[in-house]
C-alpha positions in Angstrom: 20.5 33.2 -15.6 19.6 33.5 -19.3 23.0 34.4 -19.7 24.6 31.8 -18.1 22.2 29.4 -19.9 23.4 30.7 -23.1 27.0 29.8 -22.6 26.1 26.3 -21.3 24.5 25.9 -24.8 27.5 27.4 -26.8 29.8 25.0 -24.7 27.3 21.7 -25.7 27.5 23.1 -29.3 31.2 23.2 -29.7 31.9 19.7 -27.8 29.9 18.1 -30.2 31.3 19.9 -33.0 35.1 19.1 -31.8 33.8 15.2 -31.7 34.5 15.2 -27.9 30.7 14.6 -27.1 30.1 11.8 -29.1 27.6 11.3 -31.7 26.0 7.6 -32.4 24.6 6.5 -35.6 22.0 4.2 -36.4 22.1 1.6 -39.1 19.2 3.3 -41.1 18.7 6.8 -41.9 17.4 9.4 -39.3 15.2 12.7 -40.0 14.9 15.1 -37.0 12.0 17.3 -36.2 12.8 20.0 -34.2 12.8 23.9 -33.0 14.7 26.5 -31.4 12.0 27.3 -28.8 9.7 25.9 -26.0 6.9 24.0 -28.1 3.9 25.2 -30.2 5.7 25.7 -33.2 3.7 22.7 -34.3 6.3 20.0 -34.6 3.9 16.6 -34.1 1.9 17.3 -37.1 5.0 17.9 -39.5 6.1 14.5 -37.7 3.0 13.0 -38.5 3.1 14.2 -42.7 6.7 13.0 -43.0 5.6 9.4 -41.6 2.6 9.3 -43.8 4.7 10.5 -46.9 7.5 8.2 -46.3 4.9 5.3 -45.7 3.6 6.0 -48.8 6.6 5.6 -50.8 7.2 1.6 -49.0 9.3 3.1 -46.4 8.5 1.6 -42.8 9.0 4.8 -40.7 9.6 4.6 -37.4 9.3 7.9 -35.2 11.7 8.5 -32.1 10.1 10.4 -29.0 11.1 11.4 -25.7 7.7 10.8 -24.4 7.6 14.2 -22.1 5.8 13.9 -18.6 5.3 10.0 -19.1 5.1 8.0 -15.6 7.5 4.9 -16.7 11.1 4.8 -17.5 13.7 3.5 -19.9 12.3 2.3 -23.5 8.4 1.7 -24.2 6.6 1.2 -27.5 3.5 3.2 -27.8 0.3 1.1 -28.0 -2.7 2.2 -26.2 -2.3 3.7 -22.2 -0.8 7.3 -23.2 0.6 7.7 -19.3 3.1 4.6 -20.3 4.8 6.9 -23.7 3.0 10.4 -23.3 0.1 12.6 -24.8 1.9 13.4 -28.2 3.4 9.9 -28.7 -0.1 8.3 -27.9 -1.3 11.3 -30.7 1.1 9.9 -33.1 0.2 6.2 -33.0 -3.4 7.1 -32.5 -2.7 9.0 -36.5 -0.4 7.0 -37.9 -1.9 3.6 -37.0 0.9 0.8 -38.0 3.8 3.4 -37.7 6.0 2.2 -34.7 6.6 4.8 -32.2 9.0 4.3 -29.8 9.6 6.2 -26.8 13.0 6.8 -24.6 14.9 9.2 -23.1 17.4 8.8 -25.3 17.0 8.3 -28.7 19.8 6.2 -30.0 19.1 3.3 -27.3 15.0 3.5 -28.5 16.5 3.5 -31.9 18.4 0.2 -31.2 15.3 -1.2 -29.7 13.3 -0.5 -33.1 15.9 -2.0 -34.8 16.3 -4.8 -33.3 12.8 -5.8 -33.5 12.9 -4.6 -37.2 10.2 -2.4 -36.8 11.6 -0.3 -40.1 13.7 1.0 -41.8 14.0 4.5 -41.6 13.6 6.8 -38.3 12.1 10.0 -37.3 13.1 12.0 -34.7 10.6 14.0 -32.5 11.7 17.2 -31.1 15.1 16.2 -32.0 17.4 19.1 -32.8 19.0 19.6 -29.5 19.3 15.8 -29.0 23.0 16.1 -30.8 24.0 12.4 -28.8 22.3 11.0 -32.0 23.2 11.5 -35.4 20.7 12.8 -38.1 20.6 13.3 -42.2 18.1 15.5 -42.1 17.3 18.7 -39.4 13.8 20.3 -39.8 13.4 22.7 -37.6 9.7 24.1 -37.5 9.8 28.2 -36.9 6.5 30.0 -35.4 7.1 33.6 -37.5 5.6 36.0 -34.9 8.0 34.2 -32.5 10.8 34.7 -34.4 9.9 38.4 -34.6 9.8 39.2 -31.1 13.7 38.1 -30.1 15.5 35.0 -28.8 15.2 35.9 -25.1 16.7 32.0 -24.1 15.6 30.0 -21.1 14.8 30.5 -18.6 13.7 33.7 -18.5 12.7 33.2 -21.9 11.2 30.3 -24.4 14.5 30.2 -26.3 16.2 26.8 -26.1 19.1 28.2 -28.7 19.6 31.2 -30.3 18.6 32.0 -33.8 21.8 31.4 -35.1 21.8 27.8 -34.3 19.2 27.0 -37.3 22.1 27.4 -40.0 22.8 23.5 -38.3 19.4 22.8 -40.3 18.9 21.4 -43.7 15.8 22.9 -43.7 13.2 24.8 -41.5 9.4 24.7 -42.1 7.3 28.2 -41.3 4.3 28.5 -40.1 1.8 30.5 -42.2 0.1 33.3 -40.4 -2.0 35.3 -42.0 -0.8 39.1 -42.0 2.7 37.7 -40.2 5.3 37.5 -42.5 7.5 34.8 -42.8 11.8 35.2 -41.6 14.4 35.5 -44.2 16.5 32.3 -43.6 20.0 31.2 -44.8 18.2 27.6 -45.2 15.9 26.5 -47.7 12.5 27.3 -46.0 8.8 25.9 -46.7 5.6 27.6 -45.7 3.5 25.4 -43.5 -0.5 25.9 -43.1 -2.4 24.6 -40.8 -5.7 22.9 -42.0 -8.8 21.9 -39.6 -10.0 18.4 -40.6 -12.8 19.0 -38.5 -14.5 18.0 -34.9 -14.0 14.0 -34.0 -15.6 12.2 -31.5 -14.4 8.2 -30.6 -12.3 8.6 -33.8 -15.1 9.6 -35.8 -16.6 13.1 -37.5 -19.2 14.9 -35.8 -20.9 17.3 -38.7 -20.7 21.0 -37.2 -23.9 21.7 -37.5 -24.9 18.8 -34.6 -23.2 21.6 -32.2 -25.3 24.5 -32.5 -27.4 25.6 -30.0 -25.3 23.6 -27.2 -23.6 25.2 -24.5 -20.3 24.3 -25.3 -17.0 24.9 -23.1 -13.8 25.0 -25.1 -10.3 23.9 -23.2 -6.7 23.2 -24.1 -3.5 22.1 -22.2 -1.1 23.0 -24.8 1.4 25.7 -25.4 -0.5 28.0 -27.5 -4.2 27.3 -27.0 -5.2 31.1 -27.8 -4.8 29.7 -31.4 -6.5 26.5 -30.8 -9.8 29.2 -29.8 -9.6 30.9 -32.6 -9.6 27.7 -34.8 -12.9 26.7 -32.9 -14.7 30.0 -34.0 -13.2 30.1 -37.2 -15.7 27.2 -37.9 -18.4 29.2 -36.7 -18.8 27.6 -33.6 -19.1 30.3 -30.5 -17.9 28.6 -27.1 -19.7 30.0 -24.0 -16.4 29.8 -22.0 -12.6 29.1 -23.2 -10.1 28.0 -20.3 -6.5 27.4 -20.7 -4.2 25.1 -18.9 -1.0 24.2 -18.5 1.1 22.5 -21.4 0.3 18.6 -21.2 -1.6 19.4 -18.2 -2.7 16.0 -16.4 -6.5 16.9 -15.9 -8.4 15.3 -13.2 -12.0 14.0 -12.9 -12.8 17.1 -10.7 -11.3 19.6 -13.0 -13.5 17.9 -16.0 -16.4 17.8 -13.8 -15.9 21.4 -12.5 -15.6 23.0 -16.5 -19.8 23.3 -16.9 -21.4 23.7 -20.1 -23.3 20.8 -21.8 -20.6 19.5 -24.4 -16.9 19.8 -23.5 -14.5 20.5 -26.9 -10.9 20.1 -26.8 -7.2 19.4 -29.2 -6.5 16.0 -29.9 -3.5 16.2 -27.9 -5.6 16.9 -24.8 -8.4 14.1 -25.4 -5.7 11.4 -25.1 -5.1 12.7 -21.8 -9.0 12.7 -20.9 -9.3 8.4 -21.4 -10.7 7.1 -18.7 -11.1 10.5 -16.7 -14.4 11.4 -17.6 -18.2 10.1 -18.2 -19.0 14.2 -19.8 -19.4 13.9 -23.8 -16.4 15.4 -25.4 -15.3 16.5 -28.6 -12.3 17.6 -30.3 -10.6 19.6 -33.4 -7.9 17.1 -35.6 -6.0 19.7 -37.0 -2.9 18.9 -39.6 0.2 20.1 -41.0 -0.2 21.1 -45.1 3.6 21.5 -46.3 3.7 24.0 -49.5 6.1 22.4 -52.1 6.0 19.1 -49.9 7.6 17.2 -52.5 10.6 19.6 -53.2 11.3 19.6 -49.2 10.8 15.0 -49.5 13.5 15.1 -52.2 15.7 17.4 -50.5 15.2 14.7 -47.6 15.5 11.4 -49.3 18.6 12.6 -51.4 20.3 14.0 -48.7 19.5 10.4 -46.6 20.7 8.4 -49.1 23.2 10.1 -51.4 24.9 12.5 -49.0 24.0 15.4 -51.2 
C-alpha cells in the first residue's frame, strides 16, 4: 500500500509541476507552514511566531487552516466554540488575539473570504505544503530530527506524507532542537528551533509552580507526541502520579475526564480547548512556544522573497 501511495504522490507532484493541476493565487502574499510527516513536528507554534513577527512589523496577518476534525463545513472564522474551526485553530486565535484565522477545506476559497472582508494583508498557511491548489512565496517546512533519522516509511504503513526528497520544494525548513539528536544536513537553508515552556496557565492566567506541589496531579495529552509533552511537565520539577495518552485531537468526554482520578488534572493547550464546557474538575495546562535561532535572518529571507521575488 505504501508503495502504491508513493506513486499517487509522485503523480500529484508532477501535474502540478506540468501546470495541469492548477495553482490559484491570492492578491496578497502567502507563507506556508508545513511538513513531510503526520504532525508533531510542531508546526502551530512556528505559525503562531511568524503571525506575531509579521504583526509586529504593521502587517495584518491572516493564518489559513484546514480546521482538522471540525463538525461544520465550508468556510468559518475562528471566534470562540473550537468544534465550529478545530482545536489548533481555536489555539491560534486563543494566542494571537486580533489575528484572523480562517478555516476551510480549501485554502484559496478561505483566502478569498479574508479578502474580501479585508481582514489583512498578508496570509499564512497552516499545514500547507501538500496543499499545492494554492500558490505560496514562502514553504517552511518544520523537520522533527529523530524522525528524519529513522526513514521515510510513507503512509499508510508509515507517518510519511512525502518522501524526503520533496523538501528541496522548500525555501526553508525549521529543525527542531533536541538535545543529543543531531540536526539533518539539508540542501535548504535550515534554522534550529527550541522549544521553550512559558509555564502552567489556568483561565488564561499563570499558576506559579510551586502552588502544585504536594497535589496528586494526573498528566494527559491528545496530541501526536505527548511522550515529550511528559517530559516537559517533569522537566519543571513537577512529578505526575499518572500520565495517560490519547489519541491525536482526541474529543474527550465528560466520563473520560471524570474517570482520570487524581486531584488536579494538567494538560497541552491544544487539549484544554477541547475540555470547554466538558468538565467541572480544576485543570491546568503547559503554554509551550516556538524560539527560532536567527529568527530574523529566516523573516528576511521571507519578506524579500514575498515581495521582491528574490
Amino acid at each position: 500500500m505504501s508503495r502504491a501511495f508513493g506513486l499517487l504522490v509522485k503523480a500529484r507532484a508532477r501535474l502540478y509541476e506540468s501546470g495541469i493541476l492548477p495553482t490559484r493565487r491570492l492578491s496578497y502574499p502567502v507563507i506556508s507552514v508545513g511538513n513531510l510527516t503526520l504532525g508533531g513536528t510542531g508546526k502551530t507554534p512556528i505559525v503562531i511566531a511568524i503571525a506575531e513577527q509579521l504583526r509586529d512589523r504593521g502587517f495584518r496577518p491572516v493564518i489559513l487552516s484546514r480546521g482538522y476534525r471540525r463538525v461544520s463545513r465550508g468556510i468559518v472564522i475562528a471566534e470562540s466554540d473550537w468544534e465550529q474551526c478545530g482545536d489548533e485553530p481555536m489555539l491560534m486565535k486563543q494566542r494571537l488575539g486580533n489575528v484572523p484565522v480562517v478555516v476551510g477545506a480549501d485554502r484559496y476559497e478561505a483566502g478569498l473570504v479574508a479578502q474580501q472582508k479585508q481582514s489583512g494583508n498578508i496570509f499564512i498557511l497552516d499545514d500547507g505544503f501538500q496543499h499545492r491548489h494554492l500558490h505560496r512565496d514562502f514553504d517552511i517546512v518544520s523537520i522533527d530530527p529523530i524522525e528524519w533519522a529513522e526513514g521515510e516509511a510513507l503512509l499508510p504503513a508509515g507517518r510519511w506524507r512525502e518522501p524526503k526528497s520533496a523538501i528541496a520544494r522548500a525555501h526553508a525548513a525549521c529543525v527542531q532542537e533536541i538535545e543529543g539528536v543531531p540536526g539533518p544536513d539539508l540542501s535548504v537553508p535550515t534554522f534550529a528551533v527550541r522549544t521553550e515552556i512559558e509555564g502552567i496557565y489556568k483561565d488564561g492566567a499563570e499558576v506559579p509552580v510551586a502552588t502544585l506541589n504536594g497535589r496528586r496531579i494526573v498528566a494527559f495529552g491528545g496530541i501526536a507526541k505527548p511522550e515529550r509533552f511528559f517530559m516537559a511537565v517533569r522537566s519543571m520539577g513537577i512529578q505526575p502520579a499518572e500520565c495517560v495518552h490519547f489519541a491525536d485531537h482526541h474529543r474527550y468526554s465528560t466520563r473520560e475526564l471524570e474517570k482520570l482520578g487524581g486531584e488536579l488534572l494538567l494538560t497541552t493547550e491544544k487539549d484544554a480547548v477541547r475540555l470547554h464546557g466538558l468538565t467541572s474538575r480544576p485543570f491546568c495546562y503547559l503554554r509551550i512556544s516556538a524560539k527560532i535561532r536567527a529568527f530574523e535572518e529566516l523573516m528576511g529571507l521571507i519578506l524579500r522573497k514575498c515581495f521582491t521575488g528574490r
